[in-house]
Backbone as XML, in Angstrom:
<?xml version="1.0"?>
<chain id="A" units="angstrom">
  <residue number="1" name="UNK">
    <atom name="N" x="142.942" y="-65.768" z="116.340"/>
    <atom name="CA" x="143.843" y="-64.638" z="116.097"/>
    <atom name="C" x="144.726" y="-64.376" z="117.324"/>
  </residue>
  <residue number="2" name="UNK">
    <atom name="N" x="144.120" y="-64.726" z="118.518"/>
    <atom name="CA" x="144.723" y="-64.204" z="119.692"/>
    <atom name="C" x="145.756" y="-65.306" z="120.132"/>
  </residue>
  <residue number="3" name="UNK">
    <atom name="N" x="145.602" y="-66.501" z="119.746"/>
    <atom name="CA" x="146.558" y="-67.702" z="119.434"/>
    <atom name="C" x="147.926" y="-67.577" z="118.386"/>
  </residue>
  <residue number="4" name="UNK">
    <atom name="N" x="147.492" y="-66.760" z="117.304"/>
    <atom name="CA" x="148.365" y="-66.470" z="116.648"/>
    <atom name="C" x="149.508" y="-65.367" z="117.330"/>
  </residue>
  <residue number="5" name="UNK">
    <atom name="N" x="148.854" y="-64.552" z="117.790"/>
    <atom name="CA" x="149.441" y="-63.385" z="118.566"/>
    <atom name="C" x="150.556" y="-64.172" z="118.958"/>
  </residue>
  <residue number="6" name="UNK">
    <atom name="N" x="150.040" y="-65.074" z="120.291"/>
    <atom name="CA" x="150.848" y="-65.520" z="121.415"/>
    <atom name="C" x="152.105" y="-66.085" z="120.908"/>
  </residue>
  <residue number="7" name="UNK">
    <atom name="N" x="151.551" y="-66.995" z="119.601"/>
    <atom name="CA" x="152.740" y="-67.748" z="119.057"/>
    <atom name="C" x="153.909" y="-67.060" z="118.343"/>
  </residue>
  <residue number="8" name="UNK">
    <atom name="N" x="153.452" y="-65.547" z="117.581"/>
    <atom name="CA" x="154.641" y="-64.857" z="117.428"/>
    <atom name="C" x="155.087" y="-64.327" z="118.325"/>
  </residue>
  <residue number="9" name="UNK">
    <atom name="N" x="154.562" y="-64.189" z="119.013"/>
    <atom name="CA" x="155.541" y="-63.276" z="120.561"/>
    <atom name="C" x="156.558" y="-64.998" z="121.049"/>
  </residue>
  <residue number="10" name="UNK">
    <atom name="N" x="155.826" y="-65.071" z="120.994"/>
    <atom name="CA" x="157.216" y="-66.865" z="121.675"/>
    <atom name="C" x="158.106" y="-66.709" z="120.482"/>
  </residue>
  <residue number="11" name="UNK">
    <atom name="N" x="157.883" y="-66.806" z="119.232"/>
    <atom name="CA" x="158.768" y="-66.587" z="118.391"/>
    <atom name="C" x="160.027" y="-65.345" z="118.516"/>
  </residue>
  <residue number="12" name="UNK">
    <atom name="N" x="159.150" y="-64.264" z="118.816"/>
    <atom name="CA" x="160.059" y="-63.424" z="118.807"/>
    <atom name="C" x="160.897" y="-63.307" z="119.981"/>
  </residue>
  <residue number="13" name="UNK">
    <atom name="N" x="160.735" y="-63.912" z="121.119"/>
    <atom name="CA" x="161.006" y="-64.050" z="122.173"/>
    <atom name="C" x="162.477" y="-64.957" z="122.162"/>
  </residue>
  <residue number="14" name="UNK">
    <atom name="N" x="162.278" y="-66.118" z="121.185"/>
    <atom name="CA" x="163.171" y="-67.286" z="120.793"/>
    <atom name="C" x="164.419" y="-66.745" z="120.489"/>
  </residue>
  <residue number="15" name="UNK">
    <atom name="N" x="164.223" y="-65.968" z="118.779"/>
    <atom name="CA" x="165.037" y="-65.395" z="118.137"/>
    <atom name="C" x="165.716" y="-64.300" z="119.251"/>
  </residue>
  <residue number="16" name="UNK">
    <atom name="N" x="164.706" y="-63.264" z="120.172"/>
    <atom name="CA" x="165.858" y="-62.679" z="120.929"/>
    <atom name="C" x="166.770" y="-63.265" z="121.985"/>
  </residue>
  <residue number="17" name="UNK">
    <atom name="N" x="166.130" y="-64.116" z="122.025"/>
    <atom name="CA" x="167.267" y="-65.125" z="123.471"/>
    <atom name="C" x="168.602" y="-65.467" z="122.155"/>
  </residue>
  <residue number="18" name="UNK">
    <atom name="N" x="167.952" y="-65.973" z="121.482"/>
    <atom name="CA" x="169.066" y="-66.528" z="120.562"/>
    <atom name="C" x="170.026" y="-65.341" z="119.971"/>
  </residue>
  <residue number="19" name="UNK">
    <atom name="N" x="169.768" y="-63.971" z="119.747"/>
    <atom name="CA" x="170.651" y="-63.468" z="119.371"/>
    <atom name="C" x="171.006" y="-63.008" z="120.729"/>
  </residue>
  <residue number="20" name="UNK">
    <atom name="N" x="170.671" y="-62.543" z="121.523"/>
    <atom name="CA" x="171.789" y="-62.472" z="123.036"/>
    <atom name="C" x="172.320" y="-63.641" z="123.126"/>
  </residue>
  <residue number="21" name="UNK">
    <atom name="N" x="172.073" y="-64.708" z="123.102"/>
    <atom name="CA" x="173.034" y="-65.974" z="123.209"/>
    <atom name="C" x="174.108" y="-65.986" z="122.144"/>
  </residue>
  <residue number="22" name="UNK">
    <atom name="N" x="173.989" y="-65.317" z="121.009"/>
    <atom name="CA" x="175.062" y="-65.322" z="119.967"/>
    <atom name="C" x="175.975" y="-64.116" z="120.243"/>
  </residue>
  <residue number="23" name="UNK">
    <atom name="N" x="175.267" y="-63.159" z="120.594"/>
    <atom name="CA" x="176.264" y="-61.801" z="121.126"/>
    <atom name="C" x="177.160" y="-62.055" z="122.447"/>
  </residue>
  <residue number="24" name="UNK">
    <atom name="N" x="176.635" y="-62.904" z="123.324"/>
    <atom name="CA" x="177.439" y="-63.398" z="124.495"/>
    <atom name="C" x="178.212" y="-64.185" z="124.135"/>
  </residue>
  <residue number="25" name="UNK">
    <atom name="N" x="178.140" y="-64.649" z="123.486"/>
    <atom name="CA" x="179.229" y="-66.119" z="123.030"/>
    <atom name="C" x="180.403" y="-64.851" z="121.935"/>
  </residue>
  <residue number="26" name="UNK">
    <atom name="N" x="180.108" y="-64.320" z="121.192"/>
    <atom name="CA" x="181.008" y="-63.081" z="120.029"/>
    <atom name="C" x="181.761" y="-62.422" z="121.027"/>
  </residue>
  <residue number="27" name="UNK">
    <atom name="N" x="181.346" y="-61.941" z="122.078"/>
    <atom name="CA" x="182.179" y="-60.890" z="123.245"/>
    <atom name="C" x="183.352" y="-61.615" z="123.805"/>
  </residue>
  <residue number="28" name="UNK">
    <atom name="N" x="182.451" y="-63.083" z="124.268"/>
    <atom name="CA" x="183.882" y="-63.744" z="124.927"/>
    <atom name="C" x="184.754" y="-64.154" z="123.871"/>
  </residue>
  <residue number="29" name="UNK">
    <atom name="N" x="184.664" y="-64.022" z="122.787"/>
    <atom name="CA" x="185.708" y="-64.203" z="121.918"/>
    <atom name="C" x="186.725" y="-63.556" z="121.993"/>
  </residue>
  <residue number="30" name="UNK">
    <atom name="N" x="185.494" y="-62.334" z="121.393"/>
    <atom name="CA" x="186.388" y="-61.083" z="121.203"/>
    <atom name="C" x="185.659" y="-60.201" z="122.005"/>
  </residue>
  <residue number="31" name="UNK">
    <atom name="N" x="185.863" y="-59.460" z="122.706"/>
    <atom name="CA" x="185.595" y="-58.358" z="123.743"/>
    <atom name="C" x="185.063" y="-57.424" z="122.866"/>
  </residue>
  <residue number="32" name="UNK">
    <atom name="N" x="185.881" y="-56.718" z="121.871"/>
    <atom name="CA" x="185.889" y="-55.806" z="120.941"/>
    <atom name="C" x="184.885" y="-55.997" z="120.015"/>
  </residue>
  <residue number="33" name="UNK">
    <atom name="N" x="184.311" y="-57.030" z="119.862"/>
    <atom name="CA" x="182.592" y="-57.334" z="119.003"/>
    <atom name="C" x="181.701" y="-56.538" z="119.609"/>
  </residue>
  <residue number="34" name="UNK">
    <atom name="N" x="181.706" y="-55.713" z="120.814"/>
    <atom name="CA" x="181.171" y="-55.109" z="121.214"/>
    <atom name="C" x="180.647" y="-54.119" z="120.612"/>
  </residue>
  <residue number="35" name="UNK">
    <atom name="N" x="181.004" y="-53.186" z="120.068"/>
    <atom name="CA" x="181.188" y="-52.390" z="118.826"/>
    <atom name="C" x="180.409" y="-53.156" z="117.716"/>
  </residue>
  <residue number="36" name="UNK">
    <atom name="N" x="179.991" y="-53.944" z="117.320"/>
    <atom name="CA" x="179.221" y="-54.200" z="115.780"/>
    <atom name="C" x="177.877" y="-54.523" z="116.388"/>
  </residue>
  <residue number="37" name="UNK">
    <atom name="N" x="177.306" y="-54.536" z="117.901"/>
    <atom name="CA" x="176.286" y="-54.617" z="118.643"/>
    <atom name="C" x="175.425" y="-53.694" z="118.841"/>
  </residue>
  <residue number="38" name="UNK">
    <atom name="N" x="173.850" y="-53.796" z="118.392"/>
    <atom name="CA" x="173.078" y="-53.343" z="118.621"/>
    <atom name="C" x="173.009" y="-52.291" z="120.030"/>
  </residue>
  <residue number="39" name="UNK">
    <atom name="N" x="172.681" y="-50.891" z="119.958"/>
    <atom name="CA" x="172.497" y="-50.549" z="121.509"/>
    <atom name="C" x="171.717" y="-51.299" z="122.596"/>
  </residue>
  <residue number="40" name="UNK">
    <atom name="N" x="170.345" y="-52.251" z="122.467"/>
    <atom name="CA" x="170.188" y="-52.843" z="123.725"/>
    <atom name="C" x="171.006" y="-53.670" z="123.892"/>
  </residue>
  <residue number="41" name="UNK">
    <atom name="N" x="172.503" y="-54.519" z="123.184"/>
    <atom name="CA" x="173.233" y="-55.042" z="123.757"/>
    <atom name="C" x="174.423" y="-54.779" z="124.573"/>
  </residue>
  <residue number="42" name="UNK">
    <atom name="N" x="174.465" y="-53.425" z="124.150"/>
    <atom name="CA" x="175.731" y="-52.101" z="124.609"/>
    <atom name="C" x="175.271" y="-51.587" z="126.066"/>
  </residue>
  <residue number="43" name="UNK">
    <atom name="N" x="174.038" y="-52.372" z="126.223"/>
    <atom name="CA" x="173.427" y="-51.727" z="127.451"/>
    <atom name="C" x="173.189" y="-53.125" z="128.897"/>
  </residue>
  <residue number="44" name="UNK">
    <atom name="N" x="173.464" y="-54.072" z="127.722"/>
    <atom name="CA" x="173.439" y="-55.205" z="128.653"/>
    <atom name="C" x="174.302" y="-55.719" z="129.625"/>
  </residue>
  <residue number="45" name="UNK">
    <atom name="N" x="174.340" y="-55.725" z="131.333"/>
    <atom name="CA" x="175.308" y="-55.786" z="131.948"/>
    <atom name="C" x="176.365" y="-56.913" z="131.552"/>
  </residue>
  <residue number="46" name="UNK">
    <atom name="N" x="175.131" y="-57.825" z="131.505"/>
    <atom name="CA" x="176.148" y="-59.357" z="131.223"/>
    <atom name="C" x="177.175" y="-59.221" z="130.081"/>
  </residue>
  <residue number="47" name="UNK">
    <atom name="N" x="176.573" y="-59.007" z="128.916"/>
    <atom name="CA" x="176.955" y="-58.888" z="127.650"/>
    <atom name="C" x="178.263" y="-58.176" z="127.605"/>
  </residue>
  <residue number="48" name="UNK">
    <atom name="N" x="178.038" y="-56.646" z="128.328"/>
    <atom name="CA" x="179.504" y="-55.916" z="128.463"/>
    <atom name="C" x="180.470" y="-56.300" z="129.718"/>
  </residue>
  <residue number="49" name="UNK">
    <atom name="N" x="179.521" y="-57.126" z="130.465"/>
    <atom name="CA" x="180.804" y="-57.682" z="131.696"/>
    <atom name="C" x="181.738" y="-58.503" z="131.132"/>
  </residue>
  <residue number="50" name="UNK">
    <atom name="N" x="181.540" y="-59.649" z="130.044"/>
    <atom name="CA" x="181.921" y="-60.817" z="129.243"/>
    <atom name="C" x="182.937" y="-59.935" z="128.618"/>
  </residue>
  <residue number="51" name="UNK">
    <atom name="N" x="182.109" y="-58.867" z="127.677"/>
    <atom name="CA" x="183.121" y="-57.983" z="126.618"/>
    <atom name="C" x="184.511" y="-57.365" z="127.290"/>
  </residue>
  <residue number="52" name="UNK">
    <atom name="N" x="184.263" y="-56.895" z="128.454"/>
    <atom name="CA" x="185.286" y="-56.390" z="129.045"/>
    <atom name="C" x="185.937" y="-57.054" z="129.697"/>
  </residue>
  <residue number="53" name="UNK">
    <atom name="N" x="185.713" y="-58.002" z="130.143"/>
    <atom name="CA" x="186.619" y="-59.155" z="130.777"/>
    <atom name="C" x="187.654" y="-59.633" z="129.774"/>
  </residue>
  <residue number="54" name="UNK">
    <atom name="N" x="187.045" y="-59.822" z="128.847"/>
    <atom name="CA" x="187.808" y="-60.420" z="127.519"/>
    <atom name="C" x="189.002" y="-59.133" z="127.203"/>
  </residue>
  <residue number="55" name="UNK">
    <atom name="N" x="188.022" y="-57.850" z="126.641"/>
    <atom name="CA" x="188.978" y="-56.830" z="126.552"/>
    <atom name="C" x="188.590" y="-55.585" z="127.189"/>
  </residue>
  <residue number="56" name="UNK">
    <atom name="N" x="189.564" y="-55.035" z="127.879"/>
    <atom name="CA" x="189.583" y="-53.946" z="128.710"/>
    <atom name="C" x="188.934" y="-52.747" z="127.762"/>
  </residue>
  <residue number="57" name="UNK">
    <atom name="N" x="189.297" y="-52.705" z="126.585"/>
    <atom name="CA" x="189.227" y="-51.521" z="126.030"/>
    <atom name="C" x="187.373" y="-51.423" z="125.095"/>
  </residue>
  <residue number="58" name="UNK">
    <atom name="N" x="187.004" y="-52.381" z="125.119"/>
    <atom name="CA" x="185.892" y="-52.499" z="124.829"/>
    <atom name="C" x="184.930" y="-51.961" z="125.966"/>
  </residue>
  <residue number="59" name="UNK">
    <atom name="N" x="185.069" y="-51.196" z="127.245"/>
    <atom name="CA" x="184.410" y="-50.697" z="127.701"/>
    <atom name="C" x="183.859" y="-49.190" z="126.752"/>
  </residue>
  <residue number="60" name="UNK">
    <atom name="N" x="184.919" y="-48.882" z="125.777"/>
    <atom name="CA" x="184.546" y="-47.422" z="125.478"/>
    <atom name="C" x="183.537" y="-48.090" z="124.350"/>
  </residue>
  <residue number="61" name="UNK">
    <atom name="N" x="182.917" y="-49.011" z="123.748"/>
    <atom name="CA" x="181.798" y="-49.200" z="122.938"/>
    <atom name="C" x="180.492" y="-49.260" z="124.123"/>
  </residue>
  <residue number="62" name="UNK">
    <atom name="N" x="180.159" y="-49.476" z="125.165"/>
    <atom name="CA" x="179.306" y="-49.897" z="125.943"/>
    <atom name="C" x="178.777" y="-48.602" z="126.423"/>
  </residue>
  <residue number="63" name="UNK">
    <atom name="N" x="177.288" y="-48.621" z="126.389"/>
    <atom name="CA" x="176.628" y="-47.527" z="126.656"/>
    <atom name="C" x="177.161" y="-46.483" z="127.526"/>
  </residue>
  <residue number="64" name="UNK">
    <atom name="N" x="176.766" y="-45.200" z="127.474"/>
    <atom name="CA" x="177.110" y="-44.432" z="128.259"/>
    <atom name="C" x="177.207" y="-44.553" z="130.032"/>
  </residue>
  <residue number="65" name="UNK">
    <atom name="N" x="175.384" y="-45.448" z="130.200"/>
    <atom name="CA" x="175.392" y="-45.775" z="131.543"/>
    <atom name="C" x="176.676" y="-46.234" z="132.001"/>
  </residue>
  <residue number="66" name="UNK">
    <atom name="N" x="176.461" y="-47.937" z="131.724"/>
    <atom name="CA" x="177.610" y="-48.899" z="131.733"/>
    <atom name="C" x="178.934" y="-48.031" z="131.956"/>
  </residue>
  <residue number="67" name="UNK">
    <atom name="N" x="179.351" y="-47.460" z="131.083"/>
    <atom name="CA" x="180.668" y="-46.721" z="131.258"/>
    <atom name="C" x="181.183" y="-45.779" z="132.025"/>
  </residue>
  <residue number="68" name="UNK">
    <atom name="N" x="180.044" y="-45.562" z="132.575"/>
    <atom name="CA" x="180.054" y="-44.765" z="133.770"/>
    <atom name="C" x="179.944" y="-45.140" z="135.217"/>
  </residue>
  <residue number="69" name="UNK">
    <atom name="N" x="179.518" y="-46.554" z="135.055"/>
    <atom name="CA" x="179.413" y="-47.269" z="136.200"/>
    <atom name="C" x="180.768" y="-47.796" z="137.017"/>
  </residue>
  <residue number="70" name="UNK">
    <atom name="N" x="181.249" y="-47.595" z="137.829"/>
    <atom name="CA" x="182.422" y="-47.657" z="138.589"/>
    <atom name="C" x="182.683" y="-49.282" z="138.614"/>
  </residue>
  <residue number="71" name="UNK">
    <atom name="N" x="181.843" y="-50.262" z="138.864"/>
    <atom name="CA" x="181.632" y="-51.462" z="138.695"/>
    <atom name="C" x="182.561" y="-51.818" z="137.193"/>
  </residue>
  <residue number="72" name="UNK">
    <atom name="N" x="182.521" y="-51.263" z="136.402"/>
    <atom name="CA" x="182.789" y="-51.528" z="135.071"/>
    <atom name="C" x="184.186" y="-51.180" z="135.019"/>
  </residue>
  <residue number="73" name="UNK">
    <atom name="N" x="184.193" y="-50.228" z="135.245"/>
    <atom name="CA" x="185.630" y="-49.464" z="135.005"/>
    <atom name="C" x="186.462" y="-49.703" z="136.122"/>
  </residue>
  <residue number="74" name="UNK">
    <atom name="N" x="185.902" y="-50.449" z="136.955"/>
    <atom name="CA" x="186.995" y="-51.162" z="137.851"/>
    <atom name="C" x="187.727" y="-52.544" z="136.939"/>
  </residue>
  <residue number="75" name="UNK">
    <atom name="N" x="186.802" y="-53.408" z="136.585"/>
    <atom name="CA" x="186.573" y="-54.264" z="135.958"/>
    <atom name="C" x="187.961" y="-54.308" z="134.819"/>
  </residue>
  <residue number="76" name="UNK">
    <atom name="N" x="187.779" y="-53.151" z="134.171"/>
    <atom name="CA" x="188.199" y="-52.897" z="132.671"/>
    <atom name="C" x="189.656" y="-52.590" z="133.416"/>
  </residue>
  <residue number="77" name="UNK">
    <atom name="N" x="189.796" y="-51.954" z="134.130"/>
    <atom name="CA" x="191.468" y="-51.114" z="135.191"/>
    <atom name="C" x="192.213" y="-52.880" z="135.173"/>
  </residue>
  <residue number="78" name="UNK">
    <atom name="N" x="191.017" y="-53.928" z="136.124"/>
    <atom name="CA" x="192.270" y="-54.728" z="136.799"/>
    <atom name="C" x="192.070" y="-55.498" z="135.238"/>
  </residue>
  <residue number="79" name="UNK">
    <atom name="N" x="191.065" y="-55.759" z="134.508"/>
    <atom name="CA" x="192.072" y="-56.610" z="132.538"/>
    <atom name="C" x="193.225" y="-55.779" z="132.213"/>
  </residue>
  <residue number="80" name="UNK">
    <atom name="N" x="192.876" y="-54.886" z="132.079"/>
    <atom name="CA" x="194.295" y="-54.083" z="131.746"/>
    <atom name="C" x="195.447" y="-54.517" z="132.419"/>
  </residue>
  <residue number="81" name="UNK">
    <atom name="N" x="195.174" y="-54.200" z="133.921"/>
    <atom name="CA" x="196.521" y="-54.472" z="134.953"/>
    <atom name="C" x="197.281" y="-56.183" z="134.389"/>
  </residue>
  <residue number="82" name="UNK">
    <atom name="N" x="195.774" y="-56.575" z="134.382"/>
    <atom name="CA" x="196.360" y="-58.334" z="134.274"/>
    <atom name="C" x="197.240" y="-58.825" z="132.923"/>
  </residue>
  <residue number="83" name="UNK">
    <atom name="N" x="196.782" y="-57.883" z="131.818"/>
    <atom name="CA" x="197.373" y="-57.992" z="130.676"/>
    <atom name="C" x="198.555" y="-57.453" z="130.548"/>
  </residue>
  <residue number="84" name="UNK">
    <atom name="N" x="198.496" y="-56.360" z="131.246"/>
    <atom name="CA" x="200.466" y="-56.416" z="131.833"/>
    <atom name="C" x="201.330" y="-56.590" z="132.482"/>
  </residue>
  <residue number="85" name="UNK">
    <atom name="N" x="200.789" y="-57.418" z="132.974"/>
    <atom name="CA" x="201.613" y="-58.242" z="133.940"/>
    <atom name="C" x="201.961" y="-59.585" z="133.240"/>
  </residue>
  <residue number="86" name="UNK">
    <atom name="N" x="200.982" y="-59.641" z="132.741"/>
    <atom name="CA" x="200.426" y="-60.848" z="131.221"/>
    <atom name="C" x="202.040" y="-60.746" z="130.022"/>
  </residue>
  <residue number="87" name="UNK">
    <atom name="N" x="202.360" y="-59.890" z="129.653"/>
    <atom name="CA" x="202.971" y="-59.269" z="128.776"/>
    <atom name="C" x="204.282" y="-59.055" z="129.455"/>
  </residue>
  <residue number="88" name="UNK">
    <atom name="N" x="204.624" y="-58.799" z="130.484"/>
    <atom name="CA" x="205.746" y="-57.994" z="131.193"/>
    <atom name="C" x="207.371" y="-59.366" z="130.837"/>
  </residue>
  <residue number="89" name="UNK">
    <atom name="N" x="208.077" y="-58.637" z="130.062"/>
    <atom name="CA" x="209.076" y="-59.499" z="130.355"/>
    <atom name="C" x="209.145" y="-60.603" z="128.862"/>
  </residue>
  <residue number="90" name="UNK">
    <atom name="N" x="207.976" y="-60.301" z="128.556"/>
    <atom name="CA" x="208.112" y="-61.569" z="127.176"/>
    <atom name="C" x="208.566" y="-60.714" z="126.053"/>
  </residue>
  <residue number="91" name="UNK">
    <atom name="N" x="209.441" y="-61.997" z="125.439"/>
    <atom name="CA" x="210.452" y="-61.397" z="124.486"/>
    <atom name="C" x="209.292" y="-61.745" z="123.036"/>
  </residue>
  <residue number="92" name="UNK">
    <atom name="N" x="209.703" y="-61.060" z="121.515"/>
    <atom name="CA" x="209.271" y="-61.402" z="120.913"/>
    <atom name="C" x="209.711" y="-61.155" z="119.676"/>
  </residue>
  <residue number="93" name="UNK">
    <atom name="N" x="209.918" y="-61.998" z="118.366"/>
    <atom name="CA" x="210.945" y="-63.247" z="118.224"/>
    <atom name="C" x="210.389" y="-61.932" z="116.087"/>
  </residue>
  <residue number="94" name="UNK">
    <atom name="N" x="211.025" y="-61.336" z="115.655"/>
    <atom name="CA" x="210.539" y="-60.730" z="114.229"/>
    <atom name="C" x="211.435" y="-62.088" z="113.306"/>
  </residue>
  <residue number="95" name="UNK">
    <atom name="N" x="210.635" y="-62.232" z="112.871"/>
    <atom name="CA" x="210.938" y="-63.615" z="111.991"/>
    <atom name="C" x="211.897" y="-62.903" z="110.316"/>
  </residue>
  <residue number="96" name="UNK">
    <atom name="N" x="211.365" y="-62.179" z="110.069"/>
    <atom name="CA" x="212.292" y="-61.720" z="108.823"/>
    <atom name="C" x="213.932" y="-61.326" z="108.794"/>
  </residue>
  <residue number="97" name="UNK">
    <atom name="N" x="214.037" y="-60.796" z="110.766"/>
    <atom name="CA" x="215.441" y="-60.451" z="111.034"/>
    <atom name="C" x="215.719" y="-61.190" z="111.411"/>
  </residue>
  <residue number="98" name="UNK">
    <atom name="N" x="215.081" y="-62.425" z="112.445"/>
    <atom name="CA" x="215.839" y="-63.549" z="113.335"/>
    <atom name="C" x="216.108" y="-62.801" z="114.800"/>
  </residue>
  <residue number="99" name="UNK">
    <atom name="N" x="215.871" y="-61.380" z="115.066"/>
    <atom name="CA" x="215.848" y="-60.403" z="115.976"/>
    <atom name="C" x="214.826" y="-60.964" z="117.126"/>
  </residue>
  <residue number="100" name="UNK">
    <atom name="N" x="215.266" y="-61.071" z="118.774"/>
    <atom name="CA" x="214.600" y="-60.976" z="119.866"/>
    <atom name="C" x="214.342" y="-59.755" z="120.104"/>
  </residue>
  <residue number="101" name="UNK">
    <atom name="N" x="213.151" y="-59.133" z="120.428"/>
    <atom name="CA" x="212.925" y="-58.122" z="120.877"/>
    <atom name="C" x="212.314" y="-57.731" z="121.891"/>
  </residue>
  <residue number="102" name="UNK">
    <atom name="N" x="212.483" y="-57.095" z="123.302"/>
    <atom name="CA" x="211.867" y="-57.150" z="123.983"/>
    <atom name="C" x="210.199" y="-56.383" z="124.074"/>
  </residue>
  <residue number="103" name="UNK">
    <atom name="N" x="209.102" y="-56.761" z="124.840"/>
    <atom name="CA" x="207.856" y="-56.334" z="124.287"/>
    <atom name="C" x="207.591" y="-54.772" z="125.131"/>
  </residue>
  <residue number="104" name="UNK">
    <atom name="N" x="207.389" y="-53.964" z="124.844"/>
    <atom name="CA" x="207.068" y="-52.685" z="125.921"/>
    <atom name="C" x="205.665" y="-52.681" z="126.726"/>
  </residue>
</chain>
């Protein structure tokens, strides 16, 4: 019985590596998957460092701690900064008018 024990705990152990390995891999996608995540993943540094790297604005799904952590919200300030600087100057092209438009 106490064999059995051990072997579902490795099991369950498996499946949770594996769904943090699937939630880490969803964030760097999309940052914003953050949000359809369980709270111990909203709480996970890695998990929301990935998320917010990806997208700035996905800090406001990430636990209260996390979001409060200056570490983070530094983090989330310079994606932002980078994404407009990212953006600054590119034109963009409405296909139904044939219209350039510049991006704000």
């Amino acid at each position: 019985e106490l064999l059995e024990e051990k072997s579902s705990l490795r099991n369950l152990k498996d499946v949770l590596k594996t769904e943090r390995e699937a939630a880490l891999l969803a964030v760097q996608i999309d940052g914003m998957m953050l949000q359809e995540l369980p709270d111990p993943f909203r709480d996970d540094e890695d998990i929301v460092y990935h998320s917010v790297l990806q997208n700035h604005a996905a800090l406001r799904h990430a636990s209260k701690r996390l979001q409060a952590d200056d570490i983070f919200s530094k983090i989330a300030g310079v994606r932002c900064l980078l994404d407009e600087i990212a953006n600054a100057g590119k034109e963009q092209t409405i296909p139904s008018a044939g219209l350039m438009v510049a991006r704000d």
